[in-house]
C-alpha positions as CSV (number, residue, x, y, z in Angstrom):
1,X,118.5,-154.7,-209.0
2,X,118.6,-151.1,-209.0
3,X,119.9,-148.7,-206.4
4,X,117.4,-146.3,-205.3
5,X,118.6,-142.6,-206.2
6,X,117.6,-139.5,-204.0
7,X,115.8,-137.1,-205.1
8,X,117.8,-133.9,-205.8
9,X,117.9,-131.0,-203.5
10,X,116.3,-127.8,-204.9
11,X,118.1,-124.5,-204.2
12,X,117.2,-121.7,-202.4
13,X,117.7,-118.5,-204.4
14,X,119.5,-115.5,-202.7
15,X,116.0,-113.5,-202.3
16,X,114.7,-116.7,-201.3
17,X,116.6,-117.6,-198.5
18,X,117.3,-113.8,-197.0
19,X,113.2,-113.8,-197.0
20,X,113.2,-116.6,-194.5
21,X,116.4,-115.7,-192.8
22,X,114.6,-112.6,-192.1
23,X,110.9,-114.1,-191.6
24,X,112.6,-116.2,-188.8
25,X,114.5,-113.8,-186.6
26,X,111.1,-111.5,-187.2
27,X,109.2,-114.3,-186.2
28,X,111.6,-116.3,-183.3
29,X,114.7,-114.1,-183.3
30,X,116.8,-117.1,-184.5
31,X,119.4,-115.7,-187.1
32,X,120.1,-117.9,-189.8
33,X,123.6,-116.7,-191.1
34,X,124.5,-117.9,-194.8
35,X,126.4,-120.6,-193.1
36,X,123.0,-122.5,-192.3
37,X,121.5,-121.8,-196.1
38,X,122.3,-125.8,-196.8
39,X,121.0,-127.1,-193.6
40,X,117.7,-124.8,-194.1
41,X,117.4,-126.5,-197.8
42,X,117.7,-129.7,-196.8
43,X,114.9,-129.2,-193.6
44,X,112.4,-127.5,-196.4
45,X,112.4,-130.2,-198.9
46,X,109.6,-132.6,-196.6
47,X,107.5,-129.3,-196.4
48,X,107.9,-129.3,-200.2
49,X,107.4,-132.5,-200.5
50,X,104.1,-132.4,-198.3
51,X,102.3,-129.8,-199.8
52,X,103.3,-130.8,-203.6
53,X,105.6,-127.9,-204.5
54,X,107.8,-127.7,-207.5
55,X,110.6,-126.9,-205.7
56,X,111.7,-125.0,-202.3
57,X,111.7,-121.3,-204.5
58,X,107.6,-121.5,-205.1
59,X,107.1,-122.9,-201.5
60,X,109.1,-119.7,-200.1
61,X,107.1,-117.6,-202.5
62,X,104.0,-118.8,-201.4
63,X,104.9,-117.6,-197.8
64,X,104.5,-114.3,-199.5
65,X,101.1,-114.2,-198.8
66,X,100.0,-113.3,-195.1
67,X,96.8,-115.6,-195.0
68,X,98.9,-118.8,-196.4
69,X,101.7,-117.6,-194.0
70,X,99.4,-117.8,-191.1
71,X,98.6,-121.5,-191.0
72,X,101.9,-122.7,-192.7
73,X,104.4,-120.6,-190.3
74,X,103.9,-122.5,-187.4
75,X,105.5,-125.5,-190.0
76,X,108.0,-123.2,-191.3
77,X,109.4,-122.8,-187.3
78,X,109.4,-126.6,-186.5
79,X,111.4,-127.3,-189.8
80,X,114.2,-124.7,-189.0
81,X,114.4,-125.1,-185.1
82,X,117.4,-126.9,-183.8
83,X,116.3,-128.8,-180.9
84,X,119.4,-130.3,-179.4
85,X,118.8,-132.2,-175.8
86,X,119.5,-134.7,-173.6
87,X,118.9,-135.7,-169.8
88,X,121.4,-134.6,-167.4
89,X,123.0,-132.4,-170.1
90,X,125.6,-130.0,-168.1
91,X,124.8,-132.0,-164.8
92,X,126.8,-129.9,-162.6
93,X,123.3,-127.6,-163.0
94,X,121.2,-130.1,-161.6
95,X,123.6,-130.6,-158.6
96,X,123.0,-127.4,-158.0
97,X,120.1,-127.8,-158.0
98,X,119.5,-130.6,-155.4
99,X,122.7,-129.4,-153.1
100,X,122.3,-126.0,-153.2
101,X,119.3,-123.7,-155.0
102,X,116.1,-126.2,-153.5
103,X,117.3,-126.2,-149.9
104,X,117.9,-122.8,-149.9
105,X,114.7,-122.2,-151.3
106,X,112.8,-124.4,-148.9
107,X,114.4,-122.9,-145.7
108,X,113.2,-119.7,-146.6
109,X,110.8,-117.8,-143.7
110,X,107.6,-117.5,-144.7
111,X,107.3,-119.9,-147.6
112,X,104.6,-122.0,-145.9
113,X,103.4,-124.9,-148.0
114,X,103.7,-123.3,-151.9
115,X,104.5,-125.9,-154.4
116,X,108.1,-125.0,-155.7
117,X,107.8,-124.4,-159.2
118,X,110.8,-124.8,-161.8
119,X,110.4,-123.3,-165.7
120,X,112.4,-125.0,-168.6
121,X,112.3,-122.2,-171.4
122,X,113.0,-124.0,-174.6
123,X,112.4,-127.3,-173.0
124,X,112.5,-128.9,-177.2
125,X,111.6,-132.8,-176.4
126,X,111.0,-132.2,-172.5
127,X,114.3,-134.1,-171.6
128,X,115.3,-130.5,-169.3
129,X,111.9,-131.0,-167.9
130,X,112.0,-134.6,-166.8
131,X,115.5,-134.6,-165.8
132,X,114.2,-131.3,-163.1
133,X,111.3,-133.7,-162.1
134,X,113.2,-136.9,-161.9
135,X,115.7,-134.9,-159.2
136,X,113.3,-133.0,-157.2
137,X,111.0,-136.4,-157.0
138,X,114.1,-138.3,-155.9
139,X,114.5,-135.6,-152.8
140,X,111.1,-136.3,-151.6
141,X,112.2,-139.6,-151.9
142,X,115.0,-139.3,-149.7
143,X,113.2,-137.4,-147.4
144,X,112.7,-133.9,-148.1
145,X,109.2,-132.1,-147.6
146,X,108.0,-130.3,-150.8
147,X,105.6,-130.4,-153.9
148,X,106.6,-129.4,-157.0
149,X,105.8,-128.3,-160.4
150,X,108.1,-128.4,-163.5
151,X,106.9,-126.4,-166.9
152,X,108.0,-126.9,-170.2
153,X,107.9,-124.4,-172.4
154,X,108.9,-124.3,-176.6
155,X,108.3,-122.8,-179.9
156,X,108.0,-126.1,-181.5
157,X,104.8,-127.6,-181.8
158,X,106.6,-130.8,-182.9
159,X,108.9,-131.5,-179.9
160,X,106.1,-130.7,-177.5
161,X,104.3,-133.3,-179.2
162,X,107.1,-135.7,-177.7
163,X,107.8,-133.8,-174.9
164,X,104.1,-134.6,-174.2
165,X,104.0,-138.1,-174.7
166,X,107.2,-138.5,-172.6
167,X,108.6,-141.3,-174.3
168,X,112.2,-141.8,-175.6
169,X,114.2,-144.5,-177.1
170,X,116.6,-146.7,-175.1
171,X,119.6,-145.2,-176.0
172,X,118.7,-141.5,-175.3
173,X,118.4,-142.5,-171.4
174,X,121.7,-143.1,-171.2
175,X,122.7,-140.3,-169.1
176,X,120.7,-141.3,-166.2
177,X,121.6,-142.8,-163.4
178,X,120.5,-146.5,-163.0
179,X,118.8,-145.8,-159.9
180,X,116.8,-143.3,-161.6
181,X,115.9,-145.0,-164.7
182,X,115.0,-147.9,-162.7
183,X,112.4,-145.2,-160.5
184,X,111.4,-143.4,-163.1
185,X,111.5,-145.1,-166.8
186,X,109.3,-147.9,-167.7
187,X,109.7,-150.2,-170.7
188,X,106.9,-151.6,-172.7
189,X,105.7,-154.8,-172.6
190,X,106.6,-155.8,-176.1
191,X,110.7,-156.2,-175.9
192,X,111.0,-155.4,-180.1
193,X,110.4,-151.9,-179.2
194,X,113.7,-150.0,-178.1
195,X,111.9,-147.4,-175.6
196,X,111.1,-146.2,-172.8
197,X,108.4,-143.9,-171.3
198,X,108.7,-141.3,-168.2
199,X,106.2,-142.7,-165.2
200,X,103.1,-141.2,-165.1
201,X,103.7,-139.7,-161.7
202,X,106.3,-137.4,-163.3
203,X,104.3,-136.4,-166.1
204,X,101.4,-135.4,-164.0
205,X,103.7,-132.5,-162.4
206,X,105.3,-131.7,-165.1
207,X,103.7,-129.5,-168.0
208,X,104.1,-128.4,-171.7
209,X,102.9,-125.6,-173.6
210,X,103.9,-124.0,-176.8
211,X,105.5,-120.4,-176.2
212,X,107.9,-117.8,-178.5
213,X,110.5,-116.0,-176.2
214,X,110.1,-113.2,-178.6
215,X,106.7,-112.0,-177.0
216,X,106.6,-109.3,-174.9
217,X,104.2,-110.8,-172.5
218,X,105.1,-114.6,-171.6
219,X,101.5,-116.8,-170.2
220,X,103.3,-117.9,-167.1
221,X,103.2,-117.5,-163.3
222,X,105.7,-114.8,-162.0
223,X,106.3,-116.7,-158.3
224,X,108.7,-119.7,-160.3
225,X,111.0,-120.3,-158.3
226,X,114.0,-121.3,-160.6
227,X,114.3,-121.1,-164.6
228,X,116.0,-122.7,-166.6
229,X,117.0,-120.6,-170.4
230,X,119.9,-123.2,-171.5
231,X,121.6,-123.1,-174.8
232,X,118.8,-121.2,-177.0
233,X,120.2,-117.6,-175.8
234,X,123.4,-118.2,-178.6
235,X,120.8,-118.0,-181.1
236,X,119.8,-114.3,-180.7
237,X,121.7,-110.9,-181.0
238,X,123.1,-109.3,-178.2
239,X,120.2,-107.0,-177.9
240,X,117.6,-110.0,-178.0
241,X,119.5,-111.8,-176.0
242,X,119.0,-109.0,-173.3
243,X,115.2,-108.2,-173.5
244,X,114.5,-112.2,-173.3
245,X,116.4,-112.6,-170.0
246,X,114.8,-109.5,-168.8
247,X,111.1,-111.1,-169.4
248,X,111.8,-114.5,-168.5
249,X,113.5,-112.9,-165.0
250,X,110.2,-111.0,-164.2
251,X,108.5,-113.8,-163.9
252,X,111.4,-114.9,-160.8
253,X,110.5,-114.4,-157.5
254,X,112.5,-112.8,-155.0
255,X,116.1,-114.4,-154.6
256,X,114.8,-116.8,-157.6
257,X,117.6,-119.0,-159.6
258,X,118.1,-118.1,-163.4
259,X,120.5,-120.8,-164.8
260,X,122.0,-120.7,-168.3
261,X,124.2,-123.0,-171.1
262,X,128.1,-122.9,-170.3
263,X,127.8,-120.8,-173.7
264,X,126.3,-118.3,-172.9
265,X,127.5,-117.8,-169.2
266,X,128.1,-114.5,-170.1
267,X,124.7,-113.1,-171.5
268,X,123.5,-112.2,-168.6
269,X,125.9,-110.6,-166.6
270,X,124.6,-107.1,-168.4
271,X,121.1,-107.5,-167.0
272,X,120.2,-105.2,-164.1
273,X,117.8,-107.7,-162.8
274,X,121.0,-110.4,-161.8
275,X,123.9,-111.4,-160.1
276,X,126.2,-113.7,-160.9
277,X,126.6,-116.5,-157.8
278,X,128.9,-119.3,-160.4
279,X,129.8,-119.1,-164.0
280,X,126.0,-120.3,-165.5
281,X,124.0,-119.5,-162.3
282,X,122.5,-116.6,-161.6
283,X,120.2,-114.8,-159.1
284,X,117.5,-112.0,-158.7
């Protein structure tokens, strides 16, 4: 019996690969430092493979040309995205959340009956999202008196695809508590398949849509309440970094939450918009 053998991994060429480095951070900001080049190779090959290239070198030159670049850079993006997630990731932000930011919020004059509303910039499979739902869902449920909507928001078509469909394998809900997971996660009926899917009472508050932080003008509401920007600032310069959290805060009302990853805790601090109330937390 013979072992199956891989296919080799074509090579980018040095023109090659500081065209799509720079095509990227053009495009998305993301920088893609020579340190990535391997991990970019290895994410081009199924776009290679998919559209019958000879290798990954005539695939980047055919980005060359603007009208093939306009239907295949929306691919291009997915394939070089990192979209790292879980629920309850950094969970001291969603206890701030319940304890703190939505009380607050809710005892402040005037506020009437407005829905609260919560954004997850770079939501990637819509964990962030669901996690903000599953929280403020279980406050009602204890007794607090709100509505509540929760957007998702990504530059990956393919993650918003899943974020969409709200369903995750069993061992990605680890994180949650059991109480939670009982509420809020229900298996299929067939037991062979290892997943799960987010009730559809959460889905219907919570929302997706595909967005690039790196427009100037961002299709959202400016009365959210709290948004979420975690763990996608590290992947712009300084002076992207800065004109990102600027945007995203004008769409913050008044005394509106801005919460960020424990990396980039600091990122922030030079807006003029913000100040600082804890290490990741931050307020207009």
């Amino acid at each position: 019996m013979q072992s199956a053998i891989s296919e080799p991994l074509s090579r980018l060429s040095d023109r090659h690969f500081r065209f799509v480095a720079e095509l990227v951070e053009a495009e998305v900001g993301i920088r893609l430092p020579a340190a990535k080049r391997t991990m970019i190779e290895g994410r081009l090959q199924k776009r290679v493979r998919t559209l019958n290239y000879s290798d990954i070198n005539e695939y980047v030159d055919c980005l060359c040309d603007r009208q093939h670049l306009e239907t295949e850079l929306i691919h291009l993006i997915d394939c070089v995205t990192t979209n790292k997630t879980d629920f309850f990731r950094e969970p001291s932000h969603f206890a701030f959340m319940r304890e703190v930011a939505v009380p607050e919020i809710l005892r402040r004059p005037g506020r009437g009956g407005r829905p609260l509303k919560i954004w997850s910039a770079a939501c990637s499979t819509g964990m962030e999202a669901y996690t903000i739902a599953m929280v403020l869902d279980d406050m009602i449920c204890s007794g607090a008196n709100f509505q509540f909507s929760v957007l998702g928001t990504d530059i990956s078509t393919g993650v918003l695809h899943l974020a969409e469909m709200g369903i995750y394998t069993s061992g990605m809900i680890a994180p949650v508590p059991a109480a939670l997971a009982k509420r809020y996660l229900r298996s299929p009926k067939d037991p062979g398949r290892n997943e799960v899917r987010v009730v559809p009472r959460l889905r219907r508050c919570t929302n997706f849509m595909r967005m690039n932080l790196m427009d100037e003008i961002y299709p959202v509401d400016r009365d959210v309440d709290i948004v979420l920007c975690r763990n996608v600032l590290i992947y712009f310069d300084k002076p992207t970094q800065l004109k990102v959290v600027e945007r995203l805060c004008t769409h913050l009302r008044p005394g509106g939450y801005f919460i960020v990853g424990h990396s980039e805790s600091m990122v922030p601090n030079e807006s003029s918009i913000l100040h600082q109330i804890k290490p990741t937390i931050f307020k207009t």
